[in-house]
C-alpha positions in Angstrom: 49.4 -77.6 -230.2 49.7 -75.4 -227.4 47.3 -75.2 -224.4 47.6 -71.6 -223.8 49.0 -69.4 -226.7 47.7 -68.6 -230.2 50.0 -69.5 -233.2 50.4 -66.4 -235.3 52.0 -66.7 -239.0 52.8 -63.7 -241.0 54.8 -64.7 -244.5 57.6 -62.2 -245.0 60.2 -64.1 -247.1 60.0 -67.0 -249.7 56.7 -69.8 -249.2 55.8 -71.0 -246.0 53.6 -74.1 -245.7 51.0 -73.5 -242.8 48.4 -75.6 -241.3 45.7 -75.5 -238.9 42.6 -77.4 -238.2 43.0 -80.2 -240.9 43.9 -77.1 -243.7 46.2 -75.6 -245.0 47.8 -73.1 -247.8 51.0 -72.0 -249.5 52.1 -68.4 -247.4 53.5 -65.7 -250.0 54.8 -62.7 -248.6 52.4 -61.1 -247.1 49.5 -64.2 -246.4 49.0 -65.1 -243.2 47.8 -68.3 -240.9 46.0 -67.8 -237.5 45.5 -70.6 -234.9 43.8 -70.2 -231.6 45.3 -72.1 -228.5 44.7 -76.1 -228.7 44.5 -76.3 -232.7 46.6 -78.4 -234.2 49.1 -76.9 -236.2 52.2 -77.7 -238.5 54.4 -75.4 -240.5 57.3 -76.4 -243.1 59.6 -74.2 -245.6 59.0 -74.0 -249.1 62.1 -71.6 -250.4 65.7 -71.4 -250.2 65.0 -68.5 -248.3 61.8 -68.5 -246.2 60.8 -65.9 -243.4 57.1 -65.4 -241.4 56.8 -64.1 -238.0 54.2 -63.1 -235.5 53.0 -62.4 -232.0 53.3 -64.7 -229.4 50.9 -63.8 -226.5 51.0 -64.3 -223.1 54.5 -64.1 -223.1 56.7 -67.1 -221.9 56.3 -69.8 -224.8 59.3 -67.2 -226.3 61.8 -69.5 -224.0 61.0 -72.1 -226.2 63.5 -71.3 -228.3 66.4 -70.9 -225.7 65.3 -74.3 -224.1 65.6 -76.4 -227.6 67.6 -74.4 -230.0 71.4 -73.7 -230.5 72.7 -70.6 -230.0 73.8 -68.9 -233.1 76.0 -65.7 -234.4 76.6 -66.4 -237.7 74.9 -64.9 -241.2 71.1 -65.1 -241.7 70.8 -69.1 -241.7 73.8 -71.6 -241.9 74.6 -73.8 -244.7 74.6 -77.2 -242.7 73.0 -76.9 -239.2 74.9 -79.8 -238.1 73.3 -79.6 -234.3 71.9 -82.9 -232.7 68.1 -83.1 -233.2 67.0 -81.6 -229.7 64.3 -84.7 -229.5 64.9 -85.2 -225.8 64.2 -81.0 -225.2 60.8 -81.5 -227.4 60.1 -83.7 -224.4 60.9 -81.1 -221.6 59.3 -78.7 -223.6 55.6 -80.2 -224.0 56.2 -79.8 -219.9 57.7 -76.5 -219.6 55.4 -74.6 -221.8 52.2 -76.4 -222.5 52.6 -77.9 -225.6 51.9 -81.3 -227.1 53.7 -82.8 -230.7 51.8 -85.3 -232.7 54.7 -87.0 -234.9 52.2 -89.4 -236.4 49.6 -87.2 -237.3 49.4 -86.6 -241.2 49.9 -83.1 -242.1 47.4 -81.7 -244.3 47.9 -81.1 -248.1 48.2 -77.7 -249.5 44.6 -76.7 -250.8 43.3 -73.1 -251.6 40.2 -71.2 -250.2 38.6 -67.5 -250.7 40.9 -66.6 -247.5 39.7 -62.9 -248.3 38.0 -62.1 -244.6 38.0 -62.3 -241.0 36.1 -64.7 -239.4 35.1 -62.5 -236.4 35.2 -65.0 -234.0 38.1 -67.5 -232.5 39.1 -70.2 -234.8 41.7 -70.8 -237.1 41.5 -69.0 -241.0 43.8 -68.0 -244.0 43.8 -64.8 -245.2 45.8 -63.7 -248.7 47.8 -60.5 -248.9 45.7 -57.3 -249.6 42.5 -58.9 -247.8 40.6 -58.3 -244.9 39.4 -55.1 -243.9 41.2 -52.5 -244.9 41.5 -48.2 -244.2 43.5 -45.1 -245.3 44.7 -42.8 -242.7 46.9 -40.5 -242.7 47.9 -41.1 -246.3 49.1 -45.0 -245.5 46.7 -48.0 -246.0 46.1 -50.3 -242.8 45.3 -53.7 -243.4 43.7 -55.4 -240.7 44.7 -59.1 -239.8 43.6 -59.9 -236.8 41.2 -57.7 -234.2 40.2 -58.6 -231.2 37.3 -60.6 -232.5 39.2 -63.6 -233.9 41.7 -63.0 -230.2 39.5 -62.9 -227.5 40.5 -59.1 -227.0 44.3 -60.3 -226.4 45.6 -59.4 -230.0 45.7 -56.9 -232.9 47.7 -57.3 -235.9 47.7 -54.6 -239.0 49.8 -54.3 -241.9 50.5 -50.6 -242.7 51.8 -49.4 -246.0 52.7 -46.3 -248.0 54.4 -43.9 -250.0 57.6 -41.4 -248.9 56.1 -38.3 -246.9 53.1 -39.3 -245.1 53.6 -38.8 -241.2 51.4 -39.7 -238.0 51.4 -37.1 -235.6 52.9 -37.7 -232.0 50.7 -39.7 -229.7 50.4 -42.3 -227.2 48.6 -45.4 -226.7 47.8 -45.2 -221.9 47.3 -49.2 -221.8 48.0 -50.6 -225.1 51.6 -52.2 -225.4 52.7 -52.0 -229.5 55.3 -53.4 -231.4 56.7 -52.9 -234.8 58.1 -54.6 -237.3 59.4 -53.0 -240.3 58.7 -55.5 -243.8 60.0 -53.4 -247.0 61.4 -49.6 -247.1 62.4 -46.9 -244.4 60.2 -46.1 -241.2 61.7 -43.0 -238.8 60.0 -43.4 -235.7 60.3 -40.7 -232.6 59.5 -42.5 -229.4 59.9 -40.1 -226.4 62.2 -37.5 -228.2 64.6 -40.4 -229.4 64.7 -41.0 -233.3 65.2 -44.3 -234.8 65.6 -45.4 -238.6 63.7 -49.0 -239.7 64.4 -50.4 -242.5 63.6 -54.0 -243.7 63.6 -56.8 -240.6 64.3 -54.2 -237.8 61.8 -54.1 -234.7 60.8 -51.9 -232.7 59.3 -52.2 -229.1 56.6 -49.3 -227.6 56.1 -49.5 -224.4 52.2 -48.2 -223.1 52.5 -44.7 -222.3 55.5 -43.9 -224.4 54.6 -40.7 -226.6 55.5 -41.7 -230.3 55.2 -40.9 -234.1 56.6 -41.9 -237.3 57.3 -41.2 -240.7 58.0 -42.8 -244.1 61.0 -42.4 -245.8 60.9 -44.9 -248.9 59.0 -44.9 -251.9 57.3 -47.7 -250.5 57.3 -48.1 -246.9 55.8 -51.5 -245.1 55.2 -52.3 -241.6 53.4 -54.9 -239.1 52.1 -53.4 -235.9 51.2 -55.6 -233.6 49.5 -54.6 -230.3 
């Protein structure tokens, strides 16, 4: 668990076991797991080729990953990760960044739950692909995952999908940061008269302030934006 920072799980690739609170579910593309700071949480991988991702807010537990991992430049994953278990760095870690493991506590059995709504307040939940509140605009569908209701006003998290053709108009956001993530298709974003193509697994980073706008290019185009 972590003292400080919500655990954020978004399935993108393969099945993704997640759990939170003494629960937990299967993730398919496209489910997700939310766990507010000091929940105990677990995940484990399902598929030969398994992907989530999410937020991680305030910034710092990132280092995490430089402190215990190995540094890597291969292809997507390697067939043998031969590299020592980093037990001793799981120990400098629950120092460094607020954490705490639990290696003996039992992790909970995949069950299955409605997981069709947001809670509206702060606690862990489950919530399938395609649920949750949900909106057109601008000829895309936005999917809402997480408002500020289940983050204490530090998070937002929508899922934003469409067809080729639809466009948002320039804008900016003055105090909201917003980052992008592209899931399935092509997303051309203009972010202060510089153009950039997205296609599946590329990110994007919007500063506040930065005038932007964007387009879909794909007969399906899917993206997370989290802000």
């Amino acid at each position: 668990r972590h003292e400080r920072e919500p655990a954020y799980f978004l399935g993108v690739r393969g099945r993704v076991q997640g759990g939170a609170d003494g629960e937990s579910r299967i993730l398919n593309p496209g489910d997700v797991a939310s766990v507010p700071a000091g929940v105990l949480h677990a995940y484990q991988f399902h598929g030969h080729y398994s992907q989530f991702m999410g937020p991680i807010a305030p910034a710092g537990w990132d280092r995490f990953f430089d402190l215990t991992g190995t540094p890597y430049e291969g292809p997507a994953y390697p067939q043998v990760d031969d590299s020592p278990p980093p037990f001793a760095k799981f120990g400098m870690a629950e120092q460094q960044f607020g954490m705490k493991y639990f290696p003996e506590a039992p992790y909970p059995e995949a069950g299955e739950g409605p997981d069709d709504t947001l809670p509206g307040e702060q606690r862990a939940y489950f919530l399938r692909a395609g649920e949750g509140p949900r909106h057109t605009l601008h000829g895309h569908v936005c999917f809402q995952l997480m408002t500020g209701a289940e983050s204490g006003g530090q998070l937002g998290m929508t899922v934003i999908e469409g067809p080729r053709g639809p466009a948002t108009p320039p804008h900016l956001h003055q105090r909201t940061y917003e980052a992008v993530y592209c899931l399935d298709g092509r997303l051309r974003f203009r972010v202060d008269g510089e153009e950039h193509l997205l296609t599946r697994g590329d990110f994007l980073s919007i500063p506040a302030g930065a005038e932007h706008s964007y387009a879909m290019e794909a007969h399906l185009t899917r993206f997370a934006s989290m802000y």
